[in-house]
mmCIF file as gemmi writes it, N, C-alpha and C atoms, coordinates in Angstrom:
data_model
loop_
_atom_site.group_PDB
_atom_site.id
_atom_site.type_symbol
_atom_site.label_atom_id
_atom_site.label_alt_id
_atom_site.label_comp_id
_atom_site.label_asym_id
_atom_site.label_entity_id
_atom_site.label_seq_id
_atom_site.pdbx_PDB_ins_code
_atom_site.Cartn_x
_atom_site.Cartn_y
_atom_site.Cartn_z
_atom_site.occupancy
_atom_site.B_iso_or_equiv
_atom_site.pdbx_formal_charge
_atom_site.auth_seq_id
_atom_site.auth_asym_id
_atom_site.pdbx_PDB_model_num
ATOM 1 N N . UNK Axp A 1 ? -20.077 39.259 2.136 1 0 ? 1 A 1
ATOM 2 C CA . UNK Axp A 1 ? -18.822 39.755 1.615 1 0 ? 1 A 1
ATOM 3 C C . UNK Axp A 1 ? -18.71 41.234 1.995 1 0 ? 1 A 1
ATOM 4 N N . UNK Axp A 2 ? -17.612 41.416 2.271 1 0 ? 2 A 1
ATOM 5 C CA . UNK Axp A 2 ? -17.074 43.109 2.625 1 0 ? 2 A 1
ATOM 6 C C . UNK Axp A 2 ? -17.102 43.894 1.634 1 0 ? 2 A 1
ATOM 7 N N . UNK Axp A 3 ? -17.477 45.087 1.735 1 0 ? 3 A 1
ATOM 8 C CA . UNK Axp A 3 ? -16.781 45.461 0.119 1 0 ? 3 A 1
ATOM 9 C C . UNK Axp A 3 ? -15.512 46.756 0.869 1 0 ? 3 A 1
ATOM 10 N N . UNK Axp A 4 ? -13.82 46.609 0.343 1 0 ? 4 A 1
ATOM 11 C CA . UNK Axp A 4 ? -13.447 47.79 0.441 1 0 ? 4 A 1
ATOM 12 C C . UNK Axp A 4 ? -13.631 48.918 0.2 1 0 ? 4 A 1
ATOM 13 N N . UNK Axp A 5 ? -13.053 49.873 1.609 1 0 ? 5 A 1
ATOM 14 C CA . UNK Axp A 5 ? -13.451 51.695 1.259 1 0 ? 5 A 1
ATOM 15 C C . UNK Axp A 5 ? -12.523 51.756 -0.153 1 0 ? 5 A 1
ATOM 16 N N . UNK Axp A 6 ? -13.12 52.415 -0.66 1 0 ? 6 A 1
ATOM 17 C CA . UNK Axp A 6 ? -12.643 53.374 -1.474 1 0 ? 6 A 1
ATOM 18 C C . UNK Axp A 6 ? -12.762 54.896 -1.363 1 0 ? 6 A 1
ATOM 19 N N . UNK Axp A 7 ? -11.303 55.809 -1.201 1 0 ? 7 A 1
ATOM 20 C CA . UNK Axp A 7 ? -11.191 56.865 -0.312 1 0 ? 7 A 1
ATOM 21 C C . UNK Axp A 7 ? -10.531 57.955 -2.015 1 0 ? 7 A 1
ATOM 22 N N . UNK Axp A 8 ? -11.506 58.751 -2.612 1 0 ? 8 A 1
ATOM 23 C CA . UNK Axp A 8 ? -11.44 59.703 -3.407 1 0 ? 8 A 1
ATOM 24 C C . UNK Axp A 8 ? -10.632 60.811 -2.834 1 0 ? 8 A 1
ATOM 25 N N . UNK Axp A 9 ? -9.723 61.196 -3.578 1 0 ? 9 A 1
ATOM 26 C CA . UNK Axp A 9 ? -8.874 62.599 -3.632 1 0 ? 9 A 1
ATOM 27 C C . UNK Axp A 9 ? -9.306 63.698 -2.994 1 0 ? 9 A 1
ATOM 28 N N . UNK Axp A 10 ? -10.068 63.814 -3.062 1 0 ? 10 A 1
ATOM 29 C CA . UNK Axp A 10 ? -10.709 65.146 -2.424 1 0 ? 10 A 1
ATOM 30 C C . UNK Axp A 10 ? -11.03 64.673 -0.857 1 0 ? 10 A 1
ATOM 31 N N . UNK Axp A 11 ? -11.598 63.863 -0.644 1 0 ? 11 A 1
ATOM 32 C CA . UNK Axp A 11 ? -11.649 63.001 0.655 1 0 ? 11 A 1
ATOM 33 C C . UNK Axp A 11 ? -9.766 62.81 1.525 1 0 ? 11 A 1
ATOM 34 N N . UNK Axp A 12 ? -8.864 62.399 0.551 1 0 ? 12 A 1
ATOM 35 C CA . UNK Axp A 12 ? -7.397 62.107 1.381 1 0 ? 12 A 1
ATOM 36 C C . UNK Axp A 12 ? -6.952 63.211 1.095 1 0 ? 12 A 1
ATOM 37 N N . UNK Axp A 13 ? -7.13 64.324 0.499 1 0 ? 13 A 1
ATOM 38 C CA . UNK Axp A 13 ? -6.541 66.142 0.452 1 0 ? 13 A 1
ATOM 39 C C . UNK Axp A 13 ? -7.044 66.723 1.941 1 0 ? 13 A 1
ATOM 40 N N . UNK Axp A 14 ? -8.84 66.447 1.748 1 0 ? 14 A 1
ATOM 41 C CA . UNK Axp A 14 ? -9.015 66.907 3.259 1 0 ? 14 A 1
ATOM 42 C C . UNK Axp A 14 ? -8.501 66.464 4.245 1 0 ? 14 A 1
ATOM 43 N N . UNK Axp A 15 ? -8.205 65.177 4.205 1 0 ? 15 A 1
ATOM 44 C CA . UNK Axp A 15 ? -7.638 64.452 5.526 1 0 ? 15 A 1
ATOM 45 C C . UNK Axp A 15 ? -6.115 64.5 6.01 1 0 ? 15 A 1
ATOM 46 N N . UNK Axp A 16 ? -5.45 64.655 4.655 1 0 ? 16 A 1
ATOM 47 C CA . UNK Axp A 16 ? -4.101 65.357 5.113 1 0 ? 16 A 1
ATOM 48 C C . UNK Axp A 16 ? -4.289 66.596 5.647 1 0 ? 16 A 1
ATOM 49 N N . UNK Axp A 17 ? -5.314 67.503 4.714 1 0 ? 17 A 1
ATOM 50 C CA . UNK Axp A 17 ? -5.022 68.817 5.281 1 0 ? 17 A 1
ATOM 51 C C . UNK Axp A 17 ? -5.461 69.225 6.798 1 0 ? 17 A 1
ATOM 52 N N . UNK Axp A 18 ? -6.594 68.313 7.36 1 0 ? 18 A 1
ATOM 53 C CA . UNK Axp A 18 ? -7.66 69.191 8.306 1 0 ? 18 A 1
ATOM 54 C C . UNK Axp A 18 ? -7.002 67.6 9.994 1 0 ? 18 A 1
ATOM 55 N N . UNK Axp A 19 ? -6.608 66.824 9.181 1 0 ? 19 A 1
ATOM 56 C CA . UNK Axp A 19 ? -6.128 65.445 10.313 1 0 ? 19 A 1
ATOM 57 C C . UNK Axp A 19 ? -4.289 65.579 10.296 1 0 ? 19 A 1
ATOM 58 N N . UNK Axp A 20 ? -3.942 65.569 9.098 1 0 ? 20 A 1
ATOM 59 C CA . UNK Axp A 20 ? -2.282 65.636 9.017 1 0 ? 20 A 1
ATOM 60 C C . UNK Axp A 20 ? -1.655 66.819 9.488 1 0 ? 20 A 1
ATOM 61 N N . UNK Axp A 21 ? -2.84 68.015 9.485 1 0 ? 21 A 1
ATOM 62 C CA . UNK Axp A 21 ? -2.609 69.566 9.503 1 0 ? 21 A 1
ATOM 63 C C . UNK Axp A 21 ? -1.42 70.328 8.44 1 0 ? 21 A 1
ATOM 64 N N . UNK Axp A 22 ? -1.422 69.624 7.674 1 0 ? 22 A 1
ATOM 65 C CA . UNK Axp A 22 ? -0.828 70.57 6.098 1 0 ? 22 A 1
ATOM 66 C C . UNK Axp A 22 ? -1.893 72.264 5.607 1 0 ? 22 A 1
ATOM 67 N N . UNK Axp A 23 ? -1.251 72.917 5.554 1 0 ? 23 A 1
ATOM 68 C CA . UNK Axp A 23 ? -1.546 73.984 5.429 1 0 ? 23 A 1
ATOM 69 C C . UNK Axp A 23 ? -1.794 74.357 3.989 1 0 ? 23 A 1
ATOM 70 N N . UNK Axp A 24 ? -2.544 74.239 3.69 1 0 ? 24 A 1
ATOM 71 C CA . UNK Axp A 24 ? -2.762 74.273 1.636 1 0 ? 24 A 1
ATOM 72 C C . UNK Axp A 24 ? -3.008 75.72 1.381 1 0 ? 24 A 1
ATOM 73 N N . UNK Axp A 25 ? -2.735 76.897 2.181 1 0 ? 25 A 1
ATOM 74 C CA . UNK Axp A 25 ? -3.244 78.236 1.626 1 0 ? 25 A 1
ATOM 75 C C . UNK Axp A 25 ? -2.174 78.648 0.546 1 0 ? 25 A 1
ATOM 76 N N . UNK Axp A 26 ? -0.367 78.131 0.966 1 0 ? 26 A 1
ATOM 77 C CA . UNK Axp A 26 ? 0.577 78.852 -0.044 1 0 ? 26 A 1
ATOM 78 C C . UNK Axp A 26 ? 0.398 78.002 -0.547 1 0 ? 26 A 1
ATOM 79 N N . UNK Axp A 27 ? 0.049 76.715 -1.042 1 0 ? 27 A 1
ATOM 80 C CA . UNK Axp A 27 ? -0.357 76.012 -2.458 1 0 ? 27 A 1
ATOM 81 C C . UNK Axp A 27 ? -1.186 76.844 -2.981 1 0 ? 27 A 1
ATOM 82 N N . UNK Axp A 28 ? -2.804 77.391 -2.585 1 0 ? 28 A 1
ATOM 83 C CA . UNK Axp A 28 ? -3.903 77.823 -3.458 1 0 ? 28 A 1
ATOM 84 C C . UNK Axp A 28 ? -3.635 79.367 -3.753 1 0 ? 28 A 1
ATOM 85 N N . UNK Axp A 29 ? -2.826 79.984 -2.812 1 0 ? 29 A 1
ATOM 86 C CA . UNK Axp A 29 ? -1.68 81.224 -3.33 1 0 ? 29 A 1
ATOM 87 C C . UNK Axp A 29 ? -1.482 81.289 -4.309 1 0 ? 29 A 1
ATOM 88 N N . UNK Axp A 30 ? -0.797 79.942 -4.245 1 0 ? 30 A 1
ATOM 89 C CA . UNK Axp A 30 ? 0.5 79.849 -5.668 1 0 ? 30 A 1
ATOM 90 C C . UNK Axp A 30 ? -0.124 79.635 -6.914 1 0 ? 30 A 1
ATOM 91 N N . UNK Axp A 31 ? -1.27 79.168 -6.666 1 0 ? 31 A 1
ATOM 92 C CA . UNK Axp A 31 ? -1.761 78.824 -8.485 1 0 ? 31 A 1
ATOM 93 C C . UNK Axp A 31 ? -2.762 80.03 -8.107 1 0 ? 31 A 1
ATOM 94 N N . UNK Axp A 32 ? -3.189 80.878 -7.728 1 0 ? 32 A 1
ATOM 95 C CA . UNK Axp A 32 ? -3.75 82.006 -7.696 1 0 ? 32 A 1
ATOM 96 C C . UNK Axp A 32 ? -2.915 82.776 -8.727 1 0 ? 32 A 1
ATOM 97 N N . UNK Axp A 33 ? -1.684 82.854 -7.743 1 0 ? 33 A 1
ATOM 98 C CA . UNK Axp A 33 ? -0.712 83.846 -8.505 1 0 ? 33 A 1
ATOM 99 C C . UNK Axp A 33 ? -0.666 83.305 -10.404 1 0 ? 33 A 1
ATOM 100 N N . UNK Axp A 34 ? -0.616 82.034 -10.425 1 0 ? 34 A 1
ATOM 101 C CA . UNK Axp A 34 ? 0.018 81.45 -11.69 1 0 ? 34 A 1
ATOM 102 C C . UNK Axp A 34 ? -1.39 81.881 -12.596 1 0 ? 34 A 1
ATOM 103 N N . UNK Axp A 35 ? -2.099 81.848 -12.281 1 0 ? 35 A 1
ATOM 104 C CA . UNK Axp A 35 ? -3.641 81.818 -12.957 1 0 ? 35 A 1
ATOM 105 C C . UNK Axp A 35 ? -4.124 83.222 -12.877 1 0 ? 35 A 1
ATOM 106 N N . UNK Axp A 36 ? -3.695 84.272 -12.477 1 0 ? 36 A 1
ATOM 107 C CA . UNK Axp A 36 ? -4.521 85.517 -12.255 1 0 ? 36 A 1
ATOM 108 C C . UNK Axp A 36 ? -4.988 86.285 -13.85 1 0 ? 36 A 1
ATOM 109 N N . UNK Axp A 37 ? -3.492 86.488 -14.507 1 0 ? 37 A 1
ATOM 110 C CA . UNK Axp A 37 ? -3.373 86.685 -15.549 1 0 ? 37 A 1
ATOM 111 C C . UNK Axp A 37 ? -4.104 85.989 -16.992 1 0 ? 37 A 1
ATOM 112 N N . UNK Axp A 38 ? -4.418 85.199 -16.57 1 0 ? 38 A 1
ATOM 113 C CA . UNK Axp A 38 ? -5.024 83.894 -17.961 1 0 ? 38 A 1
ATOM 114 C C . UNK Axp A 38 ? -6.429 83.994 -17.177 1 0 ? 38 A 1
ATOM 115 N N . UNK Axp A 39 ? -6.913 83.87 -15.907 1 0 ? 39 A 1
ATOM 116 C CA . UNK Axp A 39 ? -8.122 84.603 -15.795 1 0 ? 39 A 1
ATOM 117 C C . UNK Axp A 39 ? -8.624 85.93 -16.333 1 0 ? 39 A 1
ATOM 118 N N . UNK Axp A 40 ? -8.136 86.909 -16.222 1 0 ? 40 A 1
ATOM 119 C CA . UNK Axp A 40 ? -8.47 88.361 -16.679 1 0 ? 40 A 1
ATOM 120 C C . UNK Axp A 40 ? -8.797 88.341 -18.547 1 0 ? 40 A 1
ATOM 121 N N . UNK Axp A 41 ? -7.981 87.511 -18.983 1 0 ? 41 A 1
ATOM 122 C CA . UNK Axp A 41 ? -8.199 87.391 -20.621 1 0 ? 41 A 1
ATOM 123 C C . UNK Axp A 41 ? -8.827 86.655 -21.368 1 0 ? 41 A 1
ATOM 124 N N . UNK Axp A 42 ? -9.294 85.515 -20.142 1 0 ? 42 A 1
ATOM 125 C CA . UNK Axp A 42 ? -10.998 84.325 -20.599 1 0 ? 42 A 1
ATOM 126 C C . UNK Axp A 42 ? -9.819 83.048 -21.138 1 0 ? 42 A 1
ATOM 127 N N . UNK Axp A 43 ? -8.82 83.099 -20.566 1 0 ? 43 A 1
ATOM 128 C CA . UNK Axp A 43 ? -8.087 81.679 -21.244 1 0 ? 43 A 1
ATOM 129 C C . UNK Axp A 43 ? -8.421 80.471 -20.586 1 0 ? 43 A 1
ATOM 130 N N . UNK Axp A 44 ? -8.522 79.348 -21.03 1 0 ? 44 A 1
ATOM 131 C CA . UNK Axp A 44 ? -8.647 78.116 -20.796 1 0 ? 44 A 1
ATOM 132 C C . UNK Axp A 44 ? -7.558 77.008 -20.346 1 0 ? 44 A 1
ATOM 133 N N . UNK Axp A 45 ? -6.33 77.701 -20.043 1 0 ? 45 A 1
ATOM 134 C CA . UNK Axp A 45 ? -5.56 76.919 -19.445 1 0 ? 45 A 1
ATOM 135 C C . UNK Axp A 45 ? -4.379 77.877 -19.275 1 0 ? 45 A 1
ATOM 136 N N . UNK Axp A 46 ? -3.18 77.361 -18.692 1 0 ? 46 A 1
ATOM 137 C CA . UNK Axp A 46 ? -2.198 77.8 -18.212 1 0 ? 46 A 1
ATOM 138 C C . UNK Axp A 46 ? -0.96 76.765 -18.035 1 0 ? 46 A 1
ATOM 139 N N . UNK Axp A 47 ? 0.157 76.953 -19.017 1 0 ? 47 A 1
ATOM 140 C CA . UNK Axp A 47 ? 1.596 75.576 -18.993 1 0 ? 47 A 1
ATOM 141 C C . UNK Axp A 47 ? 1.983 76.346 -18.173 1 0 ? 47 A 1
ATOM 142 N N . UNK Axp A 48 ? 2.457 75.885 -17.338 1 0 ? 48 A 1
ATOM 143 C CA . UNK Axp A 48 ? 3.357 76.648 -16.449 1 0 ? 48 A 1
ATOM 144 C C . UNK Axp A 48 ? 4.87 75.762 -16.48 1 0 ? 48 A 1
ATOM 145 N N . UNK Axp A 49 ? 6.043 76.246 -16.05 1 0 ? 49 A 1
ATOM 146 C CA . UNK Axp A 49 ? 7.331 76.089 -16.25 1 0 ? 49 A 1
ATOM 147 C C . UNK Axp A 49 ? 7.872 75.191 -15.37 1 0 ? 49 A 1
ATOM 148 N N . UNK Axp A 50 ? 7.057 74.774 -14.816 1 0 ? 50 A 1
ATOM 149 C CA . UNK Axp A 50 ? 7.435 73.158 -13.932 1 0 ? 50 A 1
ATOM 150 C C . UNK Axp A 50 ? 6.964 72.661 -14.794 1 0 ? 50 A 1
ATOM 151 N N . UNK Axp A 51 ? 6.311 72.328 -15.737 1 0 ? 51 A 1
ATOM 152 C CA . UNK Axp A 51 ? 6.469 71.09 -16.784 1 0 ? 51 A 1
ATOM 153 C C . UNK Axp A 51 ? 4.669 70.667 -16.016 1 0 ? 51 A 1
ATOM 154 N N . UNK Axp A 52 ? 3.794 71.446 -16.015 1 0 ? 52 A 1
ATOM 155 C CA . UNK Axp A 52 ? 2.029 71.478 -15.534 1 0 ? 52 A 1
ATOM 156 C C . UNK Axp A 52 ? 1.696 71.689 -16.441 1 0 ? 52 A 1
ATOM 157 N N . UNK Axp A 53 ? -0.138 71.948 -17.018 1 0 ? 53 A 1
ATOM 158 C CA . UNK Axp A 53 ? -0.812 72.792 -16.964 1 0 ? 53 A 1
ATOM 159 C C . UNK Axp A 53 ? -2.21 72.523 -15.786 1 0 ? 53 A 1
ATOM 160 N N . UNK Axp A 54 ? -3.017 74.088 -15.856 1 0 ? 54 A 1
ATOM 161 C CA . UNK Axp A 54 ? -3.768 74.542 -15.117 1 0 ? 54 A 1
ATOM 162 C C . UNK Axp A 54 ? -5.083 74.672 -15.902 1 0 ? 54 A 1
ATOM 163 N N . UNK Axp A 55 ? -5.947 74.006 -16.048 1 0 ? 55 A 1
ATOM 164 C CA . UNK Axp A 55 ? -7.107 74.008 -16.837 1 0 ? 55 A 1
ATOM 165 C C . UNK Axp A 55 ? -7.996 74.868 -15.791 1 0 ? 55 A 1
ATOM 166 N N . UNK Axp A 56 ? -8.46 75.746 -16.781 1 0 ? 56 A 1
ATOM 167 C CA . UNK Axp A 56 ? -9.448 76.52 -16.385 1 0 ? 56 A 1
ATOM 168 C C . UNK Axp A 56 ? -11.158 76.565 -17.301 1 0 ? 56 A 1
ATOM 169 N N . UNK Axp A 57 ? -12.153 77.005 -16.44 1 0 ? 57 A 1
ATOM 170 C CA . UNK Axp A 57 ? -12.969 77.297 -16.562 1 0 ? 57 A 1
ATOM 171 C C . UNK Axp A 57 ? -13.838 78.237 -16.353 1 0 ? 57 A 1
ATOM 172 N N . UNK Axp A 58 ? -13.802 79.464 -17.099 1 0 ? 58 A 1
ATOM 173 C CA . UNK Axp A 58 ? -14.017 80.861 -16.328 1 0 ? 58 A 1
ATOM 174 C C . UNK Axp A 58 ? -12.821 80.977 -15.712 1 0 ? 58 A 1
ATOM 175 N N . UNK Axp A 59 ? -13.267 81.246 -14.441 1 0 ? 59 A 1
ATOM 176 C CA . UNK Axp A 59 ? -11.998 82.12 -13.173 1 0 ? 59 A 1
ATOM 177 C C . UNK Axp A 59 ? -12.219 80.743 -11.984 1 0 ? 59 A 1
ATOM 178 N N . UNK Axp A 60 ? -12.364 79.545 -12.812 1 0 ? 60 A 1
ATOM 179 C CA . UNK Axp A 60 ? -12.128 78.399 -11.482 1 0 ? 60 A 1
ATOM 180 C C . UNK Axp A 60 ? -11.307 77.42 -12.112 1 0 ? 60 A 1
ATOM 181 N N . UNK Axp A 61 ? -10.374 76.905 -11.508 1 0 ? 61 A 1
ATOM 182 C CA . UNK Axp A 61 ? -9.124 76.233 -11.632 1 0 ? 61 A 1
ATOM 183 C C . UNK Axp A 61 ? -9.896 74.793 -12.008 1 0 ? 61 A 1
ATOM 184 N N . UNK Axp A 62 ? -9.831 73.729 -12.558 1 0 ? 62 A 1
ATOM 185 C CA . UNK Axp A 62 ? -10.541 72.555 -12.514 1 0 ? 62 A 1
ATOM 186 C C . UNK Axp A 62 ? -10.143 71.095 -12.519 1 0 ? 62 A 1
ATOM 187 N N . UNK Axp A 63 ? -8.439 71.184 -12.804 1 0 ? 63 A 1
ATOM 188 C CA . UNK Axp A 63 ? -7.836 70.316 -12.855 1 0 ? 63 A 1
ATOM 189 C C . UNK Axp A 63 ? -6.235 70.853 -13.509 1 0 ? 63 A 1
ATOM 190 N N . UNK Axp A 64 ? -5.26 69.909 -12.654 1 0 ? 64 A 1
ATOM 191 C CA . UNK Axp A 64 ? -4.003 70.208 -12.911 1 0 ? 64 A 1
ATOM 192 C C . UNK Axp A 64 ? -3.231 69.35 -13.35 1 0 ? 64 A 1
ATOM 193 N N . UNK Axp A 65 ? -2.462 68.8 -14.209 1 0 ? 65 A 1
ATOM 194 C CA . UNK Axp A 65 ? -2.108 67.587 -15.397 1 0 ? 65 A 1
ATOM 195 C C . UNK Axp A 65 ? -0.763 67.905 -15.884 1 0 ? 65 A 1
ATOM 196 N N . UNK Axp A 66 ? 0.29 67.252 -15.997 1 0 ? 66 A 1
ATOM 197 C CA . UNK Axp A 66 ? 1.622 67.387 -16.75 1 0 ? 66 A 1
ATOM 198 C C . UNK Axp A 66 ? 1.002 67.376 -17.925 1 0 ? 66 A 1
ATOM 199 N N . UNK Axp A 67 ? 2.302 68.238 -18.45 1 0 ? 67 A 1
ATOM 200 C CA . UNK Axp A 67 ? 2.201 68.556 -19.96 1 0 ? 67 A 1
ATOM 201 C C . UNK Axp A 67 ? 2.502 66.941 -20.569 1 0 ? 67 A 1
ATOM 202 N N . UNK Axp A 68 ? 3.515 66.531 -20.192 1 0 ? 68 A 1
ATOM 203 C CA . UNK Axp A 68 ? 3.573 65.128 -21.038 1 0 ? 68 A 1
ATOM 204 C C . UNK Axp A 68 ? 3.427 63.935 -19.986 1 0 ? 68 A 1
ATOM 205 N N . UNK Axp A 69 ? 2.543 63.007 -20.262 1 0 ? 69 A 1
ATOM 206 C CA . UNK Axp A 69 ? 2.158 62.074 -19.521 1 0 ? 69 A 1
ATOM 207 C C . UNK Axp A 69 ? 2.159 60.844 -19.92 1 0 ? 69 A 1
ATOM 208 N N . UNK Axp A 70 ? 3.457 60.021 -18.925 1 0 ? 70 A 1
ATOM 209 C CA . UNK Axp A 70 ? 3.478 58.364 -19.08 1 0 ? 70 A 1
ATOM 210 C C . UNK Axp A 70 ? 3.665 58.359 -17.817 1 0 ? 70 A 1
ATOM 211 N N . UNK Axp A 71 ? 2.378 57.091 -17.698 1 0 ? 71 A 1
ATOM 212 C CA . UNK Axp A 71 ? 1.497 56.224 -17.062 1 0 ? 71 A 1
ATOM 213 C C . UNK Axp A 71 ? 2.677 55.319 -16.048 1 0 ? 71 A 1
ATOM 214 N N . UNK Axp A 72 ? 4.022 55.231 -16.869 1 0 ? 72 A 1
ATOM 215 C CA . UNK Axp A 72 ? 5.049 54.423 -16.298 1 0 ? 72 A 1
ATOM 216 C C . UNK Axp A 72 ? 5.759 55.018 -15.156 1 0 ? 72 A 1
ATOM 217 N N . UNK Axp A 73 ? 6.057 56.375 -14.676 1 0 ? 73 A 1
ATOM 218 C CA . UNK Axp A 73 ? 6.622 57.942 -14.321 1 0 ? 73 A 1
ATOM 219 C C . UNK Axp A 73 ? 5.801 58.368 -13.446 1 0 ? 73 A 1
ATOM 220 N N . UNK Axp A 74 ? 6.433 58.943 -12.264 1 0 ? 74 A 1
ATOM 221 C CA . UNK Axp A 74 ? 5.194 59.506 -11.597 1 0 ? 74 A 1
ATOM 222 C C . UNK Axp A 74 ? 5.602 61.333 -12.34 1 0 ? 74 A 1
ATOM 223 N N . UNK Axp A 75 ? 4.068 61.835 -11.891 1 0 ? 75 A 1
ATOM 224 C CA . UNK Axp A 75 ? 4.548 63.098 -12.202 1 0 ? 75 A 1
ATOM 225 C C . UNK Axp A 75 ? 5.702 63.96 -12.421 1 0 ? 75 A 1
ATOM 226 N N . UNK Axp A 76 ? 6.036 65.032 -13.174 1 0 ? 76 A 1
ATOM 227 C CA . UNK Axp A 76 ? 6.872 65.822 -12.648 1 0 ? 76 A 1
ATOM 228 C C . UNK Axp A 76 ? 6.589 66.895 -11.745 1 0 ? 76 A 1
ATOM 229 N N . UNK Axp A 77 ? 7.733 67.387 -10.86 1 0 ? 77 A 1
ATOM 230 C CA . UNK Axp A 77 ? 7.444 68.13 -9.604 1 0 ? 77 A 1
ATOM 231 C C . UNK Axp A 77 ? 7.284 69.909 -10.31 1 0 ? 77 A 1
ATOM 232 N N . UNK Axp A 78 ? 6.595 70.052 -10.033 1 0 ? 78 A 1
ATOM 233 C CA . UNK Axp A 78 ? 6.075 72.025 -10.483 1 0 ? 78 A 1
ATOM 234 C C . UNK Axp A 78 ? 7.141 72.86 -9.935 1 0 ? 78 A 1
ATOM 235 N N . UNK Axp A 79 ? 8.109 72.332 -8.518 1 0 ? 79 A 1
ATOM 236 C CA . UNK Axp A 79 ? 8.649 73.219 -7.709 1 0 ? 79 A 1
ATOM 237 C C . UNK Axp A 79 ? 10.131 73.178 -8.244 1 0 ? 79 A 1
């Protein structure tokens, strides 16, 4: 029996970015910018006004999640 790939996020981010050639620097810019401030003061997250937040840990970003989440909906867009 075969078993299917299974291809993790971080695996199809690189592959858009480094095979599709998407340029992810003004994405990691942009939550730079959004996060600089809530870094400097030891905060643990960040809502931002696209309807996100930005979970932090220290001064490293760790995961990014709508504020309200059904499973039925795809995300809302940050932009």
């Amino acid at each position: 029996m075969s078993a299917k790939p299974i291809i993790t996020d971080h695996a199809l981010i690189r592959y858009i970015e480094r095979v599709g050639g998407l340029d992810l620097t003004p994405i990691r810019q942009e939550m730079i910018d959004a996060t600089r401030d809530a870094v400097k003061v030891g905060a643990v997250g960040v809502k931002l006004p696209g309807g996100c937040t930005i979970k932090l840990i220290g001064n490293v970003v760790t995961t990014v999640y709508p504020n309200k989440y059904d499973r039925k909906k795809p995300w809302p867009k940050a932009r």
